[in-house]
C-alpha positions in Angstrom: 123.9 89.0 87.5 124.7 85.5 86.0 122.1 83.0 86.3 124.5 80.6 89.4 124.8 84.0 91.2 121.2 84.3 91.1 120.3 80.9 92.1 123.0 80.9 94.9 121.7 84.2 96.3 118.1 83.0 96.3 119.1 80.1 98.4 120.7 81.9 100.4 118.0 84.2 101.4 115.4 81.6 101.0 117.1 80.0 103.7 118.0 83.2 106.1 113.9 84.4 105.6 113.1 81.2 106.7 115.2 80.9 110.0 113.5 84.7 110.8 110.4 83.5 109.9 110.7 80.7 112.3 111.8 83.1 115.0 109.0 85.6 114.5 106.7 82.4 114.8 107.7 82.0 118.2 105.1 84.5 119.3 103.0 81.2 119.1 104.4 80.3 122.0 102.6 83.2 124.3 99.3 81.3 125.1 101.2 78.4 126.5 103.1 80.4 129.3 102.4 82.1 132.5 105.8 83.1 133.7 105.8 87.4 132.9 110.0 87.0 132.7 109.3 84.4 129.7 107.2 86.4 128.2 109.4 89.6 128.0 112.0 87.0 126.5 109.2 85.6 124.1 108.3 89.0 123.0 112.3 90.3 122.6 113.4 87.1 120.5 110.1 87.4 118.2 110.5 91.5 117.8 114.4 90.7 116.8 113.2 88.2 114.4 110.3 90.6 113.3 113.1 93.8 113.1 115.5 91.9 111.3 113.4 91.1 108.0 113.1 94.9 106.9 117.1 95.4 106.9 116.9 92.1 104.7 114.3 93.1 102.3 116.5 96.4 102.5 119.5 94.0 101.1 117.1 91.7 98.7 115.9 95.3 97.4 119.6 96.3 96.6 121.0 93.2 94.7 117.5 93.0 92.7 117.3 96.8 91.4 120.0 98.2 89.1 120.0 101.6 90.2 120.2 103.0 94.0 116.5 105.5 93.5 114.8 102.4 92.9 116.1 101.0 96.2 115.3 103.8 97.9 111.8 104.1 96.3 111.3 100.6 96.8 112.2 100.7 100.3 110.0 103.5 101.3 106.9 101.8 99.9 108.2 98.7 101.8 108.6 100.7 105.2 105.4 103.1 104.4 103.0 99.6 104.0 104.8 97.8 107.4 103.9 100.8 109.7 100.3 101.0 107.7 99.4 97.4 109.0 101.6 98.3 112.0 98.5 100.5 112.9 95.8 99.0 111.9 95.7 95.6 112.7 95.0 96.0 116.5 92.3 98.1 115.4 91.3 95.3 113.1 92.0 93.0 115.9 89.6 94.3 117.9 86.7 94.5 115.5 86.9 90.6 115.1 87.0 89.9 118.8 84.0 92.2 119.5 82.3 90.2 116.1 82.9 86.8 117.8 82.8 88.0 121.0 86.3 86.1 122.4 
């Protein structure tokens, strides 16, 4: 890959990982509403935006590696490591609020 390949294919994912990122920030939103209905959208705009980075790392993973094993190795470490912290962090969660007690 020539070097303005590079640097245009960096920008261009710099800037589509940032427009997810924003959208998977929206679950700061939650503590501020008590509709139920804008919740469920909260929660199905900010899973889409969650979703949606894995089938992009998926895409970084395939232009960056030269041979398709890699990608596939690469991408079950990836997926193996999201579904890892998938499970524990409610279990981590709860720890810390029974440590501080809120």
């Amino acid at each position: 890959m020539k070097a303005m390949e590079l640097i245009a294919f960096v920008e261009i994912t710099t800037r589509v990982a940032t427009r997810r990122m924003m959208t998977a920030s929206g679950i700061l939103l939650v503590p501020f509403v008590d509709s139920l209905p804008i919740l469920f959208i909260i929660f199905s705009i900010t899973l889409t935006g969650i979703a949606s980075t894995t089938s992009l790392n998926l895409v970084l993973l395939n232009d960056l590696l030269p041979s398709s094993k890699d990608v596939a190795k690469a991408m079950a470490i990836v997926v193996v490591g999201e579904n890892f912290f998938g499970m524990v962090s409610p279990i981590a969660t709860d720890y810390v609020i029974a440590a501080t007690g809120s």
